[in-house]
KEKE-3310 file (N, C-alpha, C; in steps of 0.2 Angstrom, whole numbers, plus 5000, padded with zeros to 4 digits):
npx = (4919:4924:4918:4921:4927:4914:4904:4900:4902:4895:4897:4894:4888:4899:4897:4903:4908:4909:4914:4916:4925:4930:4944:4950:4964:4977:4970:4968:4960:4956:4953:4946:4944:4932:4930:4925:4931:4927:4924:4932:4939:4946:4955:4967:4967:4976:4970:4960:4944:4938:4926:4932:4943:4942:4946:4945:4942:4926:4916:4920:4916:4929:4931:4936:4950:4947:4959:4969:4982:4997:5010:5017:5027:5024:5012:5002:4997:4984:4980:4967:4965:4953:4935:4931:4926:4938:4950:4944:4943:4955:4960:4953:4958:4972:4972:4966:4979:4990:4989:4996:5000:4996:4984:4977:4963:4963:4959:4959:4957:4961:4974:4981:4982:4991:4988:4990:5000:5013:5029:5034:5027:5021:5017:5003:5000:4985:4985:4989:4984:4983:4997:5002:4994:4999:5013:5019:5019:5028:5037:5044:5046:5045:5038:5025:5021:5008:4998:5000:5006:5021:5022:5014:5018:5032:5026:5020:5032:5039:5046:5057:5052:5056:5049:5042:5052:5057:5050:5044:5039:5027:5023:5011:5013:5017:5033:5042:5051:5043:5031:5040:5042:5031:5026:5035:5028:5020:5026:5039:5051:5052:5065:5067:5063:5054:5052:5041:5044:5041:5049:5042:5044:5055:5065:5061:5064:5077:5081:5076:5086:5095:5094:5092:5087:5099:5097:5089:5086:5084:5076:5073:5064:5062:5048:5047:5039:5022:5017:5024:5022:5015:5024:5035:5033:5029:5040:5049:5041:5044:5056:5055:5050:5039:5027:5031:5023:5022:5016:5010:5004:5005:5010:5002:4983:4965:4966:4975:4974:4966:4971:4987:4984:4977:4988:4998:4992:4989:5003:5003:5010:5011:5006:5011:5007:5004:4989:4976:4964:4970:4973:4958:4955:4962:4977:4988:4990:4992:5002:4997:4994:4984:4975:4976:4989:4995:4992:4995:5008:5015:5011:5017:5032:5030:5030:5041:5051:5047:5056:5061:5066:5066:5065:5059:5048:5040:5027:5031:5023:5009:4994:4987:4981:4972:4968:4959:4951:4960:4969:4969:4966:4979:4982:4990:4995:4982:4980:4978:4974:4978:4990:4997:5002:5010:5021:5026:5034:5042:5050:5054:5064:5074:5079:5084:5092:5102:5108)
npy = (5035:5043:5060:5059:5046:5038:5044:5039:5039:5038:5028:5035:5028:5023:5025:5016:5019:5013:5014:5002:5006:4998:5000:5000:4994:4990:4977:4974:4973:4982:4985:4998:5007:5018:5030:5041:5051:5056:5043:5034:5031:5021:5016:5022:5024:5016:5009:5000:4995:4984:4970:4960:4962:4963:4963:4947:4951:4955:4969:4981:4995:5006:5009:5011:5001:4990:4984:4982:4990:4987:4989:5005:5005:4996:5001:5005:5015:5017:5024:5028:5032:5037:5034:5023:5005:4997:5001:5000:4985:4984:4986:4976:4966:4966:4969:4954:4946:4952:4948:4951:4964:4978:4987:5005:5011:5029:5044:5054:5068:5069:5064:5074:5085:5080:5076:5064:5060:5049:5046:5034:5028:5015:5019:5014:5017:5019:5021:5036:5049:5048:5046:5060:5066:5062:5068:5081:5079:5076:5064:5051:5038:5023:5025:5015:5014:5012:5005:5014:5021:5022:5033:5043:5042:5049:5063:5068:5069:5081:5091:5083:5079:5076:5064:5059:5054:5045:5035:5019:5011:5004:4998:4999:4997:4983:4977:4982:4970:4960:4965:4964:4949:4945:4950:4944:4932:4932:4938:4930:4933:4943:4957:4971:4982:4995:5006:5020:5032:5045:5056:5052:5040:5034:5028:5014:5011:5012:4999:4992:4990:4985:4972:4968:4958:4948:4947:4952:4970:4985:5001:5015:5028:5043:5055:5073:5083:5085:5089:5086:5070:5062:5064:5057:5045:5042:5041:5031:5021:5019:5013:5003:4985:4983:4989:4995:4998:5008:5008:5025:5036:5050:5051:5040:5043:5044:5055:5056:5042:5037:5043:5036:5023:5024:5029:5019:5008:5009:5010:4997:4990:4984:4986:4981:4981:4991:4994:4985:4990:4998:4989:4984:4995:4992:4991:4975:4966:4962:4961:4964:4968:4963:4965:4956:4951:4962:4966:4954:4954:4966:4962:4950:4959:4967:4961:4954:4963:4978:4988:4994:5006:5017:5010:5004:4994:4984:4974:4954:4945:4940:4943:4939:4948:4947:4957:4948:4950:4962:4956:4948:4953:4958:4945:4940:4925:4915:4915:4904:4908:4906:4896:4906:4914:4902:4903:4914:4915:4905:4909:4922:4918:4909:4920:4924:4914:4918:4929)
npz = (5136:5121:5114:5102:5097:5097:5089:5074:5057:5041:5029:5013:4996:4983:4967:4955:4938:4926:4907:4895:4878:4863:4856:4837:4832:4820:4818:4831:4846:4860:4876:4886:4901:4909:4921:4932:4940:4953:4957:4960:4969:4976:4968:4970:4984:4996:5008:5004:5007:5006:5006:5004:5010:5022:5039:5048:5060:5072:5071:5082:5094:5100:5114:5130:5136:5148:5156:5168:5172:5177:5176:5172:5160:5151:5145:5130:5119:5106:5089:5080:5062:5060:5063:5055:5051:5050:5056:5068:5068:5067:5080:5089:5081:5089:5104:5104:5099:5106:5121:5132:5134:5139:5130:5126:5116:5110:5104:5089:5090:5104:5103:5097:5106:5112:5128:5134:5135:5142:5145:5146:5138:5124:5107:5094:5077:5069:5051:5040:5046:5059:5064:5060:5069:5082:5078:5083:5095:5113:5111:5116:5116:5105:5092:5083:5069:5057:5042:5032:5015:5008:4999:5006:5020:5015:5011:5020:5028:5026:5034:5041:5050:5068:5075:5067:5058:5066:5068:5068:5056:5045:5030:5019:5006:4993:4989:4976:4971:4972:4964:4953:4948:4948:4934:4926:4926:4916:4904:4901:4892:4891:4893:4894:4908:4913:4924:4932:4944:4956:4968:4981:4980:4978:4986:4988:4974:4974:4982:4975:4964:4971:4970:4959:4946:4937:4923:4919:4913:4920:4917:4923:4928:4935:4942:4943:4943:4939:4928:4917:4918:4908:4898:4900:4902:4891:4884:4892:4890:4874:4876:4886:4888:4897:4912:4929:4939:4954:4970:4973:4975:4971:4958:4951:4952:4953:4945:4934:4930:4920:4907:4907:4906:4893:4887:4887:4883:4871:4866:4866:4875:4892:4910:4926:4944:4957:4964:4970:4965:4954:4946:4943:4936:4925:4923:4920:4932:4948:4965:4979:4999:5010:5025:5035:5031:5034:5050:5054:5054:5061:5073:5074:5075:5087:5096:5096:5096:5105:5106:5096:5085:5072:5061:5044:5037:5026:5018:5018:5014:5001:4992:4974:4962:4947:4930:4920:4909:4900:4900:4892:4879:4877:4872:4882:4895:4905:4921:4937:4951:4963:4959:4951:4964:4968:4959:4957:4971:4968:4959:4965:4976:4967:4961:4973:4977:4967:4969)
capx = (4921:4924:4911:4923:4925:4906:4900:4903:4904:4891:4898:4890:4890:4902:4896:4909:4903:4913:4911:4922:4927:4935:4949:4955:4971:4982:4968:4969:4956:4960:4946:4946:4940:4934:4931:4920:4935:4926:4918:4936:4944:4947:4957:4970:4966:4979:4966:4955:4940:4935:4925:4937:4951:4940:4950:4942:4936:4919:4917:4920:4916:4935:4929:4943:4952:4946:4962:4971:4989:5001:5016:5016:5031:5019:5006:5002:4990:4981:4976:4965:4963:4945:4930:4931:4924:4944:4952:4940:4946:4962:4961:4952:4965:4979:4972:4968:4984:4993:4985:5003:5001:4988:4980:4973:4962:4963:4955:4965:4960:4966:4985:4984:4983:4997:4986:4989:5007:5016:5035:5035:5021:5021:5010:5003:4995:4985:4983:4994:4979:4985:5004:5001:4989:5007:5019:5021:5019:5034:5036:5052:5046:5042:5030:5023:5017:5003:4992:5000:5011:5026:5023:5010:5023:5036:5021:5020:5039:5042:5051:5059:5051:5057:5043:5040:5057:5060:5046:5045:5034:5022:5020:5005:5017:5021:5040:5043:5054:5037:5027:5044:5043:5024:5026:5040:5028:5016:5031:5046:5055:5054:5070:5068:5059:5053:5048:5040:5043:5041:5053:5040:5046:5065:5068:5059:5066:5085:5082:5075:5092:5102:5092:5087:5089:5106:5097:5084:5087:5079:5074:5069:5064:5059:5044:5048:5035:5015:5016:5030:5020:5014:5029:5041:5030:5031:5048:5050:5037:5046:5061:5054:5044:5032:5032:5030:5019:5024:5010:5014:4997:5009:5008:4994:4976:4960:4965:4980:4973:4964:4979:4992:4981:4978:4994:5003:4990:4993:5010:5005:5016:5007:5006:5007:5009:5002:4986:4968:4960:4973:4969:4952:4952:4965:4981:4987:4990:4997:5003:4995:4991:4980:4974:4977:4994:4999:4993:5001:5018:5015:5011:5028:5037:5027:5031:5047:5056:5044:5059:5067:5066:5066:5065:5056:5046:5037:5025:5033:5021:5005:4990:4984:4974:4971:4963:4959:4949:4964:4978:4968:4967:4987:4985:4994:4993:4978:4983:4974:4979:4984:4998:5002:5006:5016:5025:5030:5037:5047:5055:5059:5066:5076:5084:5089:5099:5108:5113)
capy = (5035:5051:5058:5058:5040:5036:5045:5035:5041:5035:5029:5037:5021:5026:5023:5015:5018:5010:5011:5000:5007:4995:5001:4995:4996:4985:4970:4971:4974:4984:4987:5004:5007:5026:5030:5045:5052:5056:5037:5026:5032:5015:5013:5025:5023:5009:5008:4997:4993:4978:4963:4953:4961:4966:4958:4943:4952:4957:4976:4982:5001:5006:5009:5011:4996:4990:4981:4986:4993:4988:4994:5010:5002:4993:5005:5005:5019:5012:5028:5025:5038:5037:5026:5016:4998:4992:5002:4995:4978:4981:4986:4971:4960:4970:4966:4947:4944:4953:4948:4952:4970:4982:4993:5008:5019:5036:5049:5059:5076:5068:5065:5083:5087:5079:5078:5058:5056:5045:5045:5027:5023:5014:5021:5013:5025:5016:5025:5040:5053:5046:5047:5066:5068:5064:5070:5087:5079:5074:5057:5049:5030:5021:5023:5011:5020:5007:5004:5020:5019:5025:5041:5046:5044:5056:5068:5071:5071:5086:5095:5077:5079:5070:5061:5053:5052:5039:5030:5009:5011:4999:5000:4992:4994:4978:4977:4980:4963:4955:4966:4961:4943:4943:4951:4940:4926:4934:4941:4925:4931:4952:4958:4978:4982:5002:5010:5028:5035:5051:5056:5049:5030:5034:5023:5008:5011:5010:4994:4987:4989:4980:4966:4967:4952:4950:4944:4960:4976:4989:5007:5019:5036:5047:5062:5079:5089:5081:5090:5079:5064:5058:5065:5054:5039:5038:5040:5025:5014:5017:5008:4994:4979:4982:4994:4992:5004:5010:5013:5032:5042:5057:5049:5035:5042:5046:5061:5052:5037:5034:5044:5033:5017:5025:5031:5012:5001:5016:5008:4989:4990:4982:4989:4980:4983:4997:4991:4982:4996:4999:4981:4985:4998:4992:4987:4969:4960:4967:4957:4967:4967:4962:4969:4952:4952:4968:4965:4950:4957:4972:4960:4947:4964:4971:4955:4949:4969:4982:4993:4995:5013:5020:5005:5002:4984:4982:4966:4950:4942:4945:4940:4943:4950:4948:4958:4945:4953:4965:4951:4941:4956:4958:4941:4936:4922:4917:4909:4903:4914:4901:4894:4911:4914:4900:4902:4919:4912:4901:4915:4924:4912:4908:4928:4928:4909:4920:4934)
capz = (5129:5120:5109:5092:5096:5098:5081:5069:5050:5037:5023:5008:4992:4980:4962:4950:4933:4919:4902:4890:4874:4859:4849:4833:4828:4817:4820:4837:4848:4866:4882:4889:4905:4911:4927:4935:4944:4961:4959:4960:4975:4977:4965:4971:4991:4997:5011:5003:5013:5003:5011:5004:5013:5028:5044:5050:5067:5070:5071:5088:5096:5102:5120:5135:5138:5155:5160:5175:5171:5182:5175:5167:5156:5147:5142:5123:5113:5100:5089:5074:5060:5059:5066:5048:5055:5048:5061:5076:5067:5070:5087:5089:5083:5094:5109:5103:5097:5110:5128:5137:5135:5139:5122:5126:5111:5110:5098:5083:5097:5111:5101:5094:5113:5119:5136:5134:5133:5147:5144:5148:5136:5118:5101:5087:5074:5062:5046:5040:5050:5067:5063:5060:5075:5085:5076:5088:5105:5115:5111:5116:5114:5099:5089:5077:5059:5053:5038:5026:5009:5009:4999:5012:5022:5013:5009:5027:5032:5023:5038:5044:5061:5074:5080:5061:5057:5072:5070:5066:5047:5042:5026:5014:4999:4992:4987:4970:4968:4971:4956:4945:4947:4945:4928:4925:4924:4910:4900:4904:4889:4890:4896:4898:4912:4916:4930:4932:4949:4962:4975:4988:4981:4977:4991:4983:4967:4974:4985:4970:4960:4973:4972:4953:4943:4933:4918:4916:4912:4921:4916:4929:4927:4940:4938:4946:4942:4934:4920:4916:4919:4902:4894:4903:4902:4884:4885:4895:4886:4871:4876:4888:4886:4900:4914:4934:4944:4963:4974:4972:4973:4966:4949:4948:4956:4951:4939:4930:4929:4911:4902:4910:4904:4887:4885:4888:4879:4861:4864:4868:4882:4899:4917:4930:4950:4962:4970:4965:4962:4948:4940:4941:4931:4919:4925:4920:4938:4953:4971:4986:5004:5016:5031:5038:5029:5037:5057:5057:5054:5066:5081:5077:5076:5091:5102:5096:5098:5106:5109:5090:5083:5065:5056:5040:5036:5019:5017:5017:5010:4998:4987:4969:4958:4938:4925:4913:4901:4897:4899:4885:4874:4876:4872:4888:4897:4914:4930:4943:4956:4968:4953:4950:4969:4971:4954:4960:4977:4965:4955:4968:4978:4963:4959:4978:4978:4960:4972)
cpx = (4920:4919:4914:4925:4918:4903:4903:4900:4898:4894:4895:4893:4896:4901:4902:4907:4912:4910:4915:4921:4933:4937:4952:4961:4977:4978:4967:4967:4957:4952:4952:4942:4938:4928:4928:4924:4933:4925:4926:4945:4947:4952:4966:4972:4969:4974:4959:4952:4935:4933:4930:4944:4951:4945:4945:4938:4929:4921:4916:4922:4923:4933:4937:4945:4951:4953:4969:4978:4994:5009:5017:5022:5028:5013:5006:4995:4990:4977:4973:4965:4958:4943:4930:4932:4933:4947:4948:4941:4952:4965:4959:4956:4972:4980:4971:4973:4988:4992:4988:5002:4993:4987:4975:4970:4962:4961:4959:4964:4963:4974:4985:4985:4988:4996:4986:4996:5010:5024:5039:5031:5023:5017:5011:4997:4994:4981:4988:4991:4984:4991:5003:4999:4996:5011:5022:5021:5026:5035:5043:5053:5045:5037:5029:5017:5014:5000:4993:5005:5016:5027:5019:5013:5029:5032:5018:5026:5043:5048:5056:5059:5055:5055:5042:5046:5060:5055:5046:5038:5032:5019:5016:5009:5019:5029:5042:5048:5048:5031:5033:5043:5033:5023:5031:5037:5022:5020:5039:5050:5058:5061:5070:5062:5058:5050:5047:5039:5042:5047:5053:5043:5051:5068:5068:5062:5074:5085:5082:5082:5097:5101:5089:5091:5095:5101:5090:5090:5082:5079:5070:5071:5058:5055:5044:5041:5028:5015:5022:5029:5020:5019:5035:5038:5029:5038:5052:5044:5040:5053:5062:5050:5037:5033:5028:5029:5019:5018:5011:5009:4999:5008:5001:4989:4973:4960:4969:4977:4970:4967:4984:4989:4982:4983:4999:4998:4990:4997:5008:5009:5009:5010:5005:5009:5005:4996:4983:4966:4964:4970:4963:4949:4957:4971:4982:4986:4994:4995:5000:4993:4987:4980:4976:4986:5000:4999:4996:5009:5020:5013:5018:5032:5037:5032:5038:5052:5051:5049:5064:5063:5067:5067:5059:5054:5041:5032:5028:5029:5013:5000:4992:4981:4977:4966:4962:4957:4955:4969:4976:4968:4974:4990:4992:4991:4988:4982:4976:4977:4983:4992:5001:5005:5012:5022:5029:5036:5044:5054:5059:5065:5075:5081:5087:5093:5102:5112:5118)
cpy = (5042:5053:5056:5050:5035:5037:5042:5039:5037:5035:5031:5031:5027:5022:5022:5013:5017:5010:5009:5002:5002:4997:4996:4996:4991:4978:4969:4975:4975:4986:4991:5004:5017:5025:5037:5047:5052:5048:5032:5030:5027:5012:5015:5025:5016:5007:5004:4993:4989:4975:4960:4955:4964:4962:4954:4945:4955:4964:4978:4992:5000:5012:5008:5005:4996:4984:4985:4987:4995:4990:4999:5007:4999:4995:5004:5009:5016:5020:5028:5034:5042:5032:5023:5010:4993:4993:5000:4989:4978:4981:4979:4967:4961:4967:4958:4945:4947:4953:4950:4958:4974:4988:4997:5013:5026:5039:5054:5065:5074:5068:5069:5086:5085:5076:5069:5054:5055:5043:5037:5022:5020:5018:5017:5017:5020:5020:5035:5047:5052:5049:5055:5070:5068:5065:5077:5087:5076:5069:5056:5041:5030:5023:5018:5014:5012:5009:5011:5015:5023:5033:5044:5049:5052:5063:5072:5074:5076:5088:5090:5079:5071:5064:5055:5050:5044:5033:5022:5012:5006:4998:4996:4991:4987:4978:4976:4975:4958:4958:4966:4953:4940:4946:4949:4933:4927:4935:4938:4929:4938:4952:4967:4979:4992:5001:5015:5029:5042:5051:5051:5040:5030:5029:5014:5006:5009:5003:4988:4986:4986:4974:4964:4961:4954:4950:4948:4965:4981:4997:5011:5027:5042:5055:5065:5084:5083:5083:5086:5072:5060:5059:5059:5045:5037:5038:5035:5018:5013:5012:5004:4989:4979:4990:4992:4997:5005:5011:5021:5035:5047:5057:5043:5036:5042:5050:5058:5045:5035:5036:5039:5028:5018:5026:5022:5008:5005:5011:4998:4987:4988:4983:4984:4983:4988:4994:4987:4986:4997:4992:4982:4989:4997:4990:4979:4963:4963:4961:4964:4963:4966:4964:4962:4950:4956:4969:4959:4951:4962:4967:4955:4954:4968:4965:4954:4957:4974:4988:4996:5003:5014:5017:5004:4995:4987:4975:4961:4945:4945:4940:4943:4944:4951:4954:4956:4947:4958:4962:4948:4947:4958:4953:4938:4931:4924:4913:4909:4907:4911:4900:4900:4913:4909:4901:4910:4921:4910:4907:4919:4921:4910:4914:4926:4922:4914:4923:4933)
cpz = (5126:5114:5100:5093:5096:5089:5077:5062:5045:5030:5018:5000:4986:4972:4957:4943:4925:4913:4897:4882:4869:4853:4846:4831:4827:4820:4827:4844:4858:4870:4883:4896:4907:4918:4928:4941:4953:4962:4959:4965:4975:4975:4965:4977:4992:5003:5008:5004:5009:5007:5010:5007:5021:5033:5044:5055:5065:5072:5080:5090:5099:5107:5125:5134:5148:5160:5164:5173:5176:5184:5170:5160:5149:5143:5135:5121:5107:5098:5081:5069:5059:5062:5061:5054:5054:5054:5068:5075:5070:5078:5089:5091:5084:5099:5109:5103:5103:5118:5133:5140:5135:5135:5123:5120:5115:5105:5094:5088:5101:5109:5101:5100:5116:5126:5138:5138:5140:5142:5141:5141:5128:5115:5097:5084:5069:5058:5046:5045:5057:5068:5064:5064:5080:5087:5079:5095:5107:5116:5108:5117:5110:5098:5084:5074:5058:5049:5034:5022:5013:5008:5002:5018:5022:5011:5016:5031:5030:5028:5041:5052:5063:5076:5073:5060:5059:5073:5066:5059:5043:5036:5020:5008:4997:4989:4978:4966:4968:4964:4950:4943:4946:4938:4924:4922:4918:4906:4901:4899:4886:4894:4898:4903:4914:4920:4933:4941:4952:4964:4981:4989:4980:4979:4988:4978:4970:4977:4980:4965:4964:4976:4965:4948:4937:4924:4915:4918:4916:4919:4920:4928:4931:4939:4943:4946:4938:4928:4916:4916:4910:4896:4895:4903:4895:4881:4887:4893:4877:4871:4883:4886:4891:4908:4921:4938:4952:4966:4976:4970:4969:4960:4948:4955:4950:4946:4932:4926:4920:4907:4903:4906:4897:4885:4883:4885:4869:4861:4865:4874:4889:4905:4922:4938:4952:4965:4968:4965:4956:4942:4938:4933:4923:4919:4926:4926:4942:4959:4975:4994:5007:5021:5036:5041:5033:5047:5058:5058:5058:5073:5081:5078:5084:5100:5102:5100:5097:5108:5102:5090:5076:5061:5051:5038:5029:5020:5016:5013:5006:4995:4981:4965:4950:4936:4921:4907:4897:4897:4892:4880:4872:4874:4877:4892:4905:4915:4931:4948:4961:4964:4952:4959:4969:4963:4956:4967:4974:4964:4961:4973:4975:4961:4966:4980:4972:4964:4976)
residu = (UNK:UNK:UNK:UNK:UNK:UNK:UNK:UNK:UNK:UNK:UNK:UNK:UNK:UNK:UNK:UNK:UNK:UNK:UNK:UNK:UNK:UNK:UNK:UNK:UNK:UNK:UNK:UNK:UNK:UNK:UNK:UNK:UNK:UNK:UNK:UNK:UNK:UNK:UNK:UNK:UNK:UNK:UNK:UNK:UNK:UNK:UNK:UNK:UNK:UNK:UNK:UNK:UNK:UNK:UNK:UNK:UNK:UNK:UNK:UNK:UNK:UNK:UNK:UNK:UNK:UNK:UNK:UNK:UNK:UNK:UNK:UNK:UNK:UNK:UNK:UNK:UNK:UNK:UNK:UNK:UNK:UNK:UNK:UNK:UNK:UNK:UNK:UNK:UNK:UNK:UNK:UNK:UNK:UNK:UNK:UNK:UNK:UNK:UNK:UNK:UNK:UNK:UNK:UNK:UNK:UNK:UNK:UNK:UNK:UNK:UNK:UNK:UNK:UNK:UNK:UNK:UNK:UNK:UNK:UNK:UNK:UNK:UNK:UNK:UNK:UNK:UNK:UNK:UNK:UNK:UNK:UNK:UNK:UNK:UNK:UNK:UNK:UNK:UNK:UNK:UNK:UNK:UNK:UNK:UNK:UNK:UNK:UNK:UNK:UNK:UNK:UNK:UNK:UNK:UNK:UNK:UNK:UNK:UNK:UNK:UNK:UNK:UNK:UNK:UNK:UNK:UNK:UNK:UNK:UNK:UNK:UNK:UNK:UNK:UNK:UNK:UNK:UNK:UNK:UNK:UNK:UNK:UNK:UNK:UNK:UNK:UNK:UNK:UNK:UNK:UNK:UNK:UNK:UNK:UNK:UNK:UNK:UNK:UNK:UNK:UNK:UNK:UNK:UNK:UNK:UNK:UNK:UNK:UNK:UNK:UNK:UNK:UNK:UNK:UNK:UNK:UNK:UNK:UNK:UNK:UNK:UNK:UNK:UNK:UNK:UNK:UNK:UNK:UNK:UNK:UNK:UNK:UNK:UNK:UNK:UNK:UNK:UNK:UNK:UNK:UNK:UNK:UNK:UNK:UNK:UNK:UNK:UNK:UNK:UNK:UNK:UNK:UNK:UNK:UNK:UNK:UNK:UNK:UNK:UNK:UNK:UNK:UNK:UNK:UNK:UNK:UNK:UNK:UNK:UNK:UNK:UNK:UNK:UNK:UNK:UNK:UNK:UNK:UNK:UNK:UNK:UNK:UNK:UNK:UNK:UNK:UNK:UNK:UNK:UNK:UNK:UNK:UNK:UNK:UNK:UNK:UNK:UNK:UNK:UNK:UNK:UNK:UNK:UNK:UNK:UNK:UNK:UNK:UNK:UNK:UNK:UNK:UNK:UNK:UNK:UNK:UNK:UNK:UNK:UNK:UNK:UNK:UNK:UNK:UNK:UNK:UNK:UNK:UNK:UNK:UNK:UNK:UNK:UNK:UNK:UNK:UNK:UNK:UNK:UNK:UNK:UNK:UNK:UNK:UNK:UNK:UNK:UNK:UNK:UNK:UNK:UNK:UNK:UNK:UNK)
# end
């Protein structure tokens, strides 16, 4: 066992100190939330290592695999980004779920060397670390990109290397036709729809207009430069009814974060989509993934076609999360979360018999 997979990392707790603020204006009473930028990683970290989205396995040291390899053909490296307990889950339920194939770890130095690579062999790199670890060795099979966003993604593929270029992309993004049709069911009777994007989401934002409901209007305006953020977002909150947030670290982390909020509840206008950490601190409802969510899609894809290349997947399906206390100050309707999933099943359901 190698010593960088032995040591394991202590997490240090991370304090999340809120404190709510009630504005009045025009009768009508809005929560604030503020945030202790270093204290809400979380809230911008699509890797969020909640219990409630921990895998179901038990934590497991990511030790050789002791099974015997009798066709190189078959080989598969399994490279995590870090010892985070998520990553020794998901190897976990790699090799459970997949007993056919034999899953070997390996350590972010060992990739950056090279001194691993077998021709013959598959990768899967979970977390955007690994994919980067590599992204410069001579790798002429697949690989399988797990457990990043998109714009972590294109934030690394500056040069469109090869090696990323080609790779099958896992990505925890939920599909912004599922954060339209969950703000579709708090606001049935809004019709303009904005959404403030990056470069790194572009992609997102064009799929979504050749799937976007006849009977909304969308509004999308894409931020080139930060200093342009809060200018362009009030720009696009005066002429929609609500607005739909990409998972796009670029524009909503930690630093942005309570101007963006501030800035759209000034206007009345509601937020929803990008992670749970977003909801938490302000954000009316957003669908997201699971870590459940997300290896179960990487081992049908792993099983059914281990041989595709440069293919793109998104979550097919999701959970979700409310902030009640600010949907009631919007005066918007609660769910129960179960009825709000299936009423959003419905809906979409419902746009893709229109198309």
């Amino acid at each position: 066992m190698s010593a960088g997979v032995a040591k394991r990392c202590k997490m240090g707790l991370l304090s999340l100190v809120g404190v709510s603020l009630l504005v009045k204006k025009r009768g009508f009473r809005i929560p604030f939330i503020f945030f202790v930028s270093t204290c809400i990683l979380l809230m911008w970290n699509p890797h969020e290592a909640k219990s409630s989205e921990t895998v179901s396995a038990s934590h497991t040291n990511l030790t050789r695999n002791e099974k015997v390899v009798m066709n190189t053909s078959e080989v598969w490296y399994y490279i995590p980004s870090s010892s985070r307990k998520i990553f020794s889950a998901f190897y976990q339920q790699l090799t459970n779920k997949l007993p056919q194939i034999s899953i070997l770890p390996i350590t972010l130095n060992e990739a950056r060397r090279c001194d691993f690579i077998n021709k013959k062999a598959h990768f899967i790199t979970s977390g955007v670390n690994a994919l980067k670890a590599i992204s410069n060795c001579p790798v002429s099979t697949p690989v399988f990109a797990f457990y990043l966003t998109e714009s972590q993604y294109q934030q690394v593929n500056i040069n469109n290397n090869t090696v990323l270029k080609n790779a099958n992309k896992f990505f925890v993004d939920q599909p912004l036709i599922h954060q339209l049709a969950l703000a579709s069911q708090f606001l049935p009777q809004k019709r303009r729809v904005g959404i403030l994007y990056s470069p790194s989401t572009r992609t997102q934002v064009k799929q979504l207009k050749n799937i976007f409901p006849d009977q909304l209007k969308l509004v999308a305006k894409e931020v080139n430069q930060s200093k342009k953020l809060i200018k362009t977002l009030v720009d696009l909150l005066k002429t929609t009814d609500y607005i739909i947030a990409p998972l796009d670290n670029s524009l909503f982390n930690a630093r942005t974060a309570k101007t963006i909020l501030l800035t759209s509840y000034r206007h009345q206008k509601p937020l929803f989509g990008n992670s749970r950490g977003f909801v938490k601190a302000g954000i009316i409802a957003s669908c997201y993934s699971t870590p459940e969510i997300l290896i179960n899609q990487l081992v049908e894809k792993i099983a059914s076609s281990p041989d595709i290349s440069g293919e793109t997947f998104y979550p097919d399906d999701f959970e979700v999360i409310q902030n009640v206390e600010v949907a009631s100050s919007l005066n918007l309707a609660e769910f129960k979360d179960d009825a709000l999933k299936k009423s959003i099943k419905k809906t979409l359901k419902s746009w893709s018999e229109k198309k």
